[in-house]
VEXTORPA-106840 format. One record per atom (N, C-alpha, C): residue number from 1; atom name; x, y, z. Coordinates in Angstrom, 3 decimals. Example, Ala and Ser with C-alpha at 12.3 -4.5 7.8 and 13.67 -1.06 7.14 Angstrom:
BEGIN
 num atomo        X        Y        Z
   1     N   13.190   -5.690    7.800
   1    CA   12.300   -4.500    7.800
   1     C   13.200   -3.300    7.800
   2     N   12.850   -2.250    7.080
   2    CA   13.670   -1.060    7.140
   2     C   12.900    0.030    7.870
This chain:
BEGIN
 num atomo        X        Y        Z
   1     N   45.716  -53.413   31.629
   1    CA   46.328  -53.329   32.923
   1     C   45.249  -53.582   33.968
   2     N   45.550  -54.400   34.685
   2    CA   44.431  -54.521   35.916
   2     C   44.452  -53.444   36.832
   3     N   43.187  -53.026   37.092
   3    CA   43.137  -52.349   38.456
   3     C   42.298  -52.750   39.391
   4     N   42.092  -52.091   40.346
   4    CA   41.340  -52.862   41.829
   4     C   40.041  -51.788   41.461
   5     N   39.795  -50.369   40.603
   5    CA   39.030  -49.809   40.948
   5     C   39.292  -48.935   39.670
   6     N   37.906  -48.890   38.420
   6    CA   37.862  -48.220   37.148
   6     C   37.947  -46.692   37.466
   7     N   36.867  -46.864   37.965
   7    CA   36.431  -44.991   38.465
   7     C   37.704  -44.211   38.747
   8     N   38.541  -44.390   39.874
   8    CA   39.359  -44.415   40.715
   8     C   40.537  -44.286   39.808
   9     N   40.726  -45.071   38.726
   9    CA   41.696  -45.281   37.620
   9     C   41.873  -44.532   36.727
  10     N   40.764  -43.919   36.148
  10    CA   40.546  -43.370   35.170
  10     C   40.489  -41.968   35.469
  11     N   40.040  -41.535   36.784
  11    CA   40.177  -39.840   37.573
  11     C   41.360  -39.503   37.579
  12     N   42.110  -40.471   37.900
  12    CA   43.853  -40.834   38.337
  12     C   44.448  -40.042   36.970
  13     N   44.328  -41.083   36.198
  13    CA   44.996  -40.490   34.494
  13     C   44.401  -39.472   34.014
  14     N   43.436  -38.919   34.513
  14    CA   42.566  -37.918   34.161
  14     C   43.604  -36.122   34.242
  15     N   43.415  -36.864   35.738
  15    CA   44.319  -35.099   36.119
  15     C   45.112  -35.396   36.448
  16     N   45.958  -36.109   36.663
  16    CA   47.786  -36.353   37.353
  16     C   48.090  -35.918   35.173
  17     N   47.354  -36.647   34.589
  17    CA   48.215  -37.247   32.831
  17     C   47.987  -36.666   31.955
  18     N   46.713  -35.704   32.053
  18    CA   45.544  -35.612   31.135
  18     C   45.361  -36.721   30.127
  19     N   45.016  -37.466   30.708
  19    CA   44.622  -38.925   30.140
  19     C   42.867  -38.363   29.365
  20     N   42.498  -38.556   28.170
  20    CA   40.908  -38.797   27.991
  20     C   40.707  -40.004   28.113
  21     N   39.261  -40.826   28.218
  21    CA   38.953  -41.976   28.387
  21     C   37.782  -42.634   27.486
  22     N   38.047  -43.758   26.721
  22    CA   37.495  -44.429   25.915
  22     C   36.142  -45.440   26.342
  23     N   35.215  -45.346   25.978
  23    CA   34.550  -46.547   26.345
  23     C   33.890  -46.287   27.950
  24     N   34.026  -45.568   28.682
  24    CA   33.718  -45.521   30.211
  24     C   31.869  -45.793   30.508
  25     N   31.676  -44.765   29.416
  25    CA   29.959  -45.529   29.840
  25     C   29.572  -46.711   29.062
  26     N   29.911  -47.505   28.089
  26    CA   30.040  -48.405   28.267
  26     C   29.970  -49.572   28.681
  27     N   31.033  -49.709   29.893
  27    CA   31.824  -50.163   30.457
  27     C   31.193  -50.073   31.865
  28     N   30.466  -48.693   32.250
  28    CA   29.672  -48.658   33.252
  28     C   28.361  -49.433   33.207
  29     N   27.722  -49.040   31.636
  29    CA   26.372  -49.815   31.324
  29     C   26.479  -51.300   31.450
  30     N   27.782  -52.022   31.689
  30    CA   27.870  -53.437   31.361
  30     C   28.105  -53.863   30.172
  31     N   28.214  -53.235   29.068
  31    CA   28.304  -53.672   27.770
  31     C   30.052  -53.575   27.387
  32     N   31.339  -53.263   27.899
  32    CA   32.594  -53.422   27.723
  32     C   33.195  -54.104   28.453
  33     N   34.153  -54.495   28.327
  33    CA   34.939  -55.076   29.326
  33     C   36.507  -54.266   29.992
  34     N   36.560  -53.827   29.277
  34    CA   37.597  -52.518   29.597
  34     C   37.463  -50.996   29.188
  35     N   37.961  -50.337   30.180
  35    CA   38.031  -48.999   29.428
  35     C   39.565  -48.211   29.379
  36     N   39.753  -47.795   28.250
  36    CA   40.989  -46.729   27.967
  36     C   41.424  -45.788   27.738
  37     N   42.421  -45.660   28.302
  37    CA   43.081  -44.484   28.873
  37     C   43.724  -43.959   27.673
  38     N   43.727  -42.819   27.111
  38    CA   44.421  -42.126   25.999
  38     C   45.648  -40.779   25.952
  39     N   46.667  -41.252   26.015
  39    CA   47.528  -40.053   25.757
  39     C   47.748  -39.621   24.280
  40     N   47.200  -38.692   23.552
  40    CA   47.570  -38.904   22.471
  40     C   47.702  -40.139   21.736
  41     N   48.043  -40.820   20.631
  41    CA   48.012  -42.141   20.228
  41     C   47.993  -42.903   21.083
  42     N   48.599  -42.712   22.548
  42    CA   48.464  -44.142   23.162
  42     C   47.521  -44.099   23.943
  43     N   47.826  -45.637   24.730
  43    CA   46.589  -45.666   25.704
  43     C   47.114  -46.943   26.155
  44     N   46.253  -47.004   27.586
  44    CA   46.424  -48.190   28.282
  44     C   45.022  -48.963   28.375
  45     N   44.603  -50.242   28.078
  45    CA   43.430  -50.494   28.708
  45     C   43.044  -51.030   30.061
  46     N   42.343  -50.018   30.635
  46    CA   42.113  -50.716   31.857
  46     C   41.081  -51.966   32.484
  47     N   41.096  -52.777   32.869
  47    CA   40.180  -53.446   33.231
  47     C   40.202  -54.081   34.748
  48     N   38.927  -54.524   35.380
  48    CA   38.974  -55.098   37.248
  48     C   39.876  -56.079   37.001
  49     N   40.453  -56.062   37.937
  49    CA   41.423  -57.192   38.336
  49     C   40.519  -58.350   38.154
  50     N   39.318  -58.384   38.914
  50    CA   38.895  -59.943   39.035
  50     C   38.322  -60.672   37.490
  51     N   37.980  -59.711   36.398
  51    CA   37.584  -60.463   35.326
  51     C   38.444  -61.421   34.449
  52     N   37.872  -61.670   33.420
  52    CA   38.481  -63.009   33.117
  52     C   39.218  -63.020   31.611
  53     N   39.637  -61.367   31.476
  53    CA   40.511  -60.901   30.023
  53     C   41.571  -61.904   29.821
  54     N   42.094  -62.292   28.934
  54    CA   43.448  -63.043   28.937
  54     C   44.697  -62.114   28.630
  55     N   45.322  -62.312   29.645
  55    CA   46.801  -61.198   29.610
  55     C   47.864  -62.104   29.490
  56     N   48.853  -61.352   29.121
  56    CA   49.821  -61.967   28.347
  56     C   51.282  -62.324   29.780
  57     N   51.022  -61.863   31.068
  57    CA   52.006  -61.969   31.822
  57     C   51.339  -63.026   32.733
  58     N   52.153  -63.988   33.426
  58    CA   51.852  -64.899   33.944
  58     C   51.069  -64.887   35.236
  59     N   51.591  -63.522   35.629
  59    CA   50.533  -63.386   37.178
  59     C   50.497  -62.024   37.205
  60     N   49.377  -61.404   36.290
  60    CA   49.176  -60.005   36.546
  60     C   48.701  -59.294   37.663
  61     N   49.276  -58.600   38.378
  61    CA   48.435  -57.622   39.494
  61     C   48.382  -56.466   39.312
  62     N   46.941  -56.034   40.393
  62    CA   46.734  -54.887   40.214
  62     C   47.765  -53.682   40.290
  63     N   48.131  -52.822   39.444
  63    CA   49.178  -51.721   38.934
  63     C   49.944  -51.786   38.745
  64     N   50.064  -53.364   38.561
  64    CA   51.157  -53.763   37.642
  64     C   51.613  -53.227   36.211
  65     N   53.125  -52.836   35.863
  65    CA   53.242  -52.362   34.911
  65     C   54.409  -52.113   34.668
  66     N   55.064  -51.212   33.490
  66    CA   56.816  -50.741   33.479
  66     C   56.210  -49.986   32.507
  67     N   56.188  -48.271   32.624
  67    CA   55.900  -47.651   31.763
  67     C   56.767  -46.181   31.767
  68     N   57.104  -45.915   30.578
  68    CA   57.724  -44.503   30.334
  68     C   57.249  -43.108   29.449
  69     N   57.035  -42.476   30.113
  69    CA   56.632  -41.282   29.478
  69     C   57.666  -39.983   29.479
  70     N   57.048  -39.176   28.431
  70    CA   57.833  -38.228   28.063
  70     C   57.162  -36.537   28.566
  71     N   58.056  -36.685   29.485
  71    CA   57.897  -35.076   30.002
  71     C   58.344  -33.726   29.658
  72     N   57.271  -32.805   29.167
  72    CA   57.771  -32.035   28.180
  72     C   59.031  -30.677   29.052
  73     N   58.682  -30.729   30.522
  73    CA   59.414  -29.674   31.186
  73     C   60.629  -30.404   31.962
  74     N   61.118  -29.923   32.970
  74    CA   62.439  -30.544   33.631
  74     C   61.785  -31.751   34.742
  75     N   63.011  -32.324   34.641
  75    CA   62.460  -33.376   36.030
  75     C   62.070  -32.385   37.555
  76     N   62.569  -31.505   37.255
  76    CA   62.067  -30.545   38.434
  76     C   60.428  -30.689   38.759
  77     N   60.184  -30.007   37.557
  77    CA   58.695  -29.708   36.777
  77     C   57.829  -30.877   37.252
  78     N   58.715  -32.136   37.125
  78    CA   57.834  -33.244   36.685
  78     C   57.350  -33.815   38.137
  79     N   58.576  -33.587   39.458
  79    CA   57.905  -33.742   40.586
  79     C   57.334  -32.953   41.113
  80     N   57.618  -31.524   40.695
  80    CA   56.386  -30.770   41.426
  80     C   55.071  -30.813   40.976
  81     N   54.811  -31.319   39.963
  81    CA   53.072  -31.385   39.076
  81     C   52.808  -32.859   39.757
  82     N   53.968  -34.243   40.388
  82    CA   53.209  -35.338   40.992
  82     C   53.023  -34.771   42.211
  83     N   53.699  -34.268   42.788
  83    CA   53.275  -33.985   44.144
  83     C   52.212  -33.107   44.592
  84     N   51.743  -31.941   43.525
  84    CA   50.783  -31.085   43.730
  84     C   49.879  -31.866   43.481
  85     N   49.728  -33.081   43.269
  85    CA   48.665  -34.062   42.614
  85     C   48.722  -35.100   43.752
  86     N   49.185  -34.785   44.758
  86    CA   49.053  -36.232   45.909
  86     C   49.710  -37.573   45.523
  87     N   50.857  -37.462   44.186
  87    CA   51.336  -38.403   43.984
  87     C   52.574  -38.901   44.751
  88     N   52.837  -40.253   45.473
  88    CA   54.263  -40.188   46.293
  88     C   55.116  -40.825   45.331
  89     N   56.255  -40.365   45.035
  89    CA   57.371  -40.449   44.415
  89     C   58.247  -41.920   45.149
  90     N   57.903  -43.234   44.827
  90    CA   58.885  -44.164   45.677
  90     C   60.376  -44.265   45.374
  91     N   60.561  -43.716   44.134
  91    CA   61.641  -43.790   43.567
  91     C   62.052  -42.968   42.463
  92     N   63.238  -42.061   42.787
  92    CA   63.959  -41.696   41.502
  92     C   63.663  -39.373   41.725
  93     N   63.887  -39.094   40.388
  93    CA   64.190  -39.692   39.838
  93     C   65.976  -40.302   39.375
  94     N   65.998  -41.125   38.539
  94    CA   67.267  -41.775   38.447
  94     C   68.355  -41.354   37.284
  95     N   69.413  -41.777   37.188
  95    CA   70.109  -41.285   35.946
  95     C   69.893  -42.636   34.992
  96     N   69.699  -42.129   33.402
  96    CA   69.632  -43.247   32.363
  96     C   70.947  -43.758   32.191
């Protein structure tokens, strides 16, 4: 996934997700080209927008994405833990 800013990215998933992170020094030393984000088995890899990874969507931008996760408490729960986190809610949530 591109971002405009690793550091910035990876703090983000840090405490909004409890995301751990793969590779970061690394990646700081110059020796990676991405670093990733881990939820349990998954993960996203992040990398700067401006490098030269080959992605699979035709015009990737930065935070670009369509992703779903599984929240273990109520949707109640789930906006009060984004919002205590400075997250703005643009949308939802919605009915499936």
């Amino acid at each position: 996934m591109p971002v405009a800013d690793i550091e910035r990215s990876v703090e983000f998933y840090q405490r909004v997700l409890g995301a751990t992170a793969d590779g970061l020094e690394k990646w700081r030393a110059g020796k990676w080209p991405i670093v990733s984000v881990r939820f349990g088995r998954n993960r996203f890899n992040l990398h700067p927008a401006t490098n030269d990874i080959t992605l699979k969507a035709a015009h990737p931008m930065v935070g670009g994405g369509d992703y779903c996760f599984v929240w273990p408490g109520t949707p109640d729960s789930a906006i009060e833990h984004l919002k205590s986190n400075d997250v703005k809610i643009v949308e939802g949530p919605v009915p499936r």
